[in-house]
C-alpha positions, -999 to 999 in steps of 0.1 A, spaced: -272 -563 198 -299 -587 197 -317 -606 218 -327 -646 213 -356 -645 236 -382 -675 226 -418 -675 236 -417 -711 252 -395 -707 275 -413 -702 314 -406 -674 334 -389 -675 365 -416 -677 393 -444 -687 373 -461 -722 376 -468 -743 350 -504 -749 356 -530 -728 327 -556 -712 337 -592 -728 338 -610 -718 302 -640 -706 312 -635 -686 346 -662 -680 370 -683 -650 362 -678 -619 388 -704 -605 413 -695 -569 405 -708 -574 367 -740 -555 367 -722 -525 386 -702 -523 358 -726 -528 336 -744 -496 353 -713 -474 354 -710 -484 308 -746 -478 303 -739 -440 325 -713 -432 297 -729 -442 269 -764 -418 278 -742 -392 277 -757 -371 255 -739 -335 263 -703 -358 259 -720 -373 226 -728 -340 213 -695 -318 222 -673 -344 213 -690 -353 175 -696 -318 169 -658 -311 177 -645 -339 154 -667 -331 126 -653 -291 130 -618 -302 130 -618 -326 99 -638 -294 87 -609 -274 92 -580 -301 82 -601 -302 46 -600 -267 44 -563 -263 49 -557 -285 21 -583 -269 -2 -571 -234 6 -536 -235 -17 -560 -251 -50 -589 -226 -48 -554 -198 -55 -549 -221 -84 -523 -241 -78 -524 -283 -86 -531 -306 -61 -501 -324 -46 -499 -358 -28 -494 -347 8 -528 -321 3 -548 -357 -7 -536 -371 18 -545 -342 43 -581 -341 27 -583 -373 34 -577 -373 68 -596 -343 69 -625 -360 57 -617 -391 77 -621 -373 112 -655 -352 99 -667 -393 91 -657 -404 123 -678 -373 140 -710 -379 122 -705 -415 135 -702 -404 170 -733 -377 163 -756 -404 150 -747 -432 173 -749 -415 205 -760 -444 224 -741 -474 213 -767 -489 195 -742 -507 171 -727 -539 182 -706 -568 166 -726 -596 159 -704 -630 161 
């Protein structure tokens, strides 16, 4: 049924020698670098794909809303699909307003 793998144990084929901690830094780092900064200036992809989140937590909200505007009480499934609703319209404002990556995570 089970299985009584443990994590210590070495695969077959694989030496026992780690890897070095820092490795050596690649050539090819500013052509990535180039190709990330291509996507992120994007401003067409920025705008079509914000503006499409922000219409379809529109539309999730409004499903939910539409059975209590005829009256009838909330229930805990149409919270939750508000929301969501109002979870994915968030998440397209962030991608409208941020369109260049200007946030990062400071360590």
């Amino acid at each position: 049924m089970g299985s009584s793998w443990s994590g210590n144990a070495e695969l077959p084929g694989s030496s026992s020698i780690a890897a070095p901690a820092n490795p050596p830094a690649k050539a090819s780092a500013p052509a990535s670098l180039a190709q990330d900064s291509a996507f992120k200036n994007c401003w067409s992809c920025h705008l079509l794909s914000g503006s499409a989140l922000l219409g379809a937590g529109t539309y999730v909200y409004l499903l939910a809303r539409r059975p209590m505007k005829q009256g009838m009480p909330p229930n805990p499934g149409a919270i939750a699909q508000m929301v969501v609703g109002i979870s994915i319209a968030c998440w397209g404002v962030v991608v409208l307003a941020d369109p260049r990556g200007k946030s990062y995570r400071v360590v």
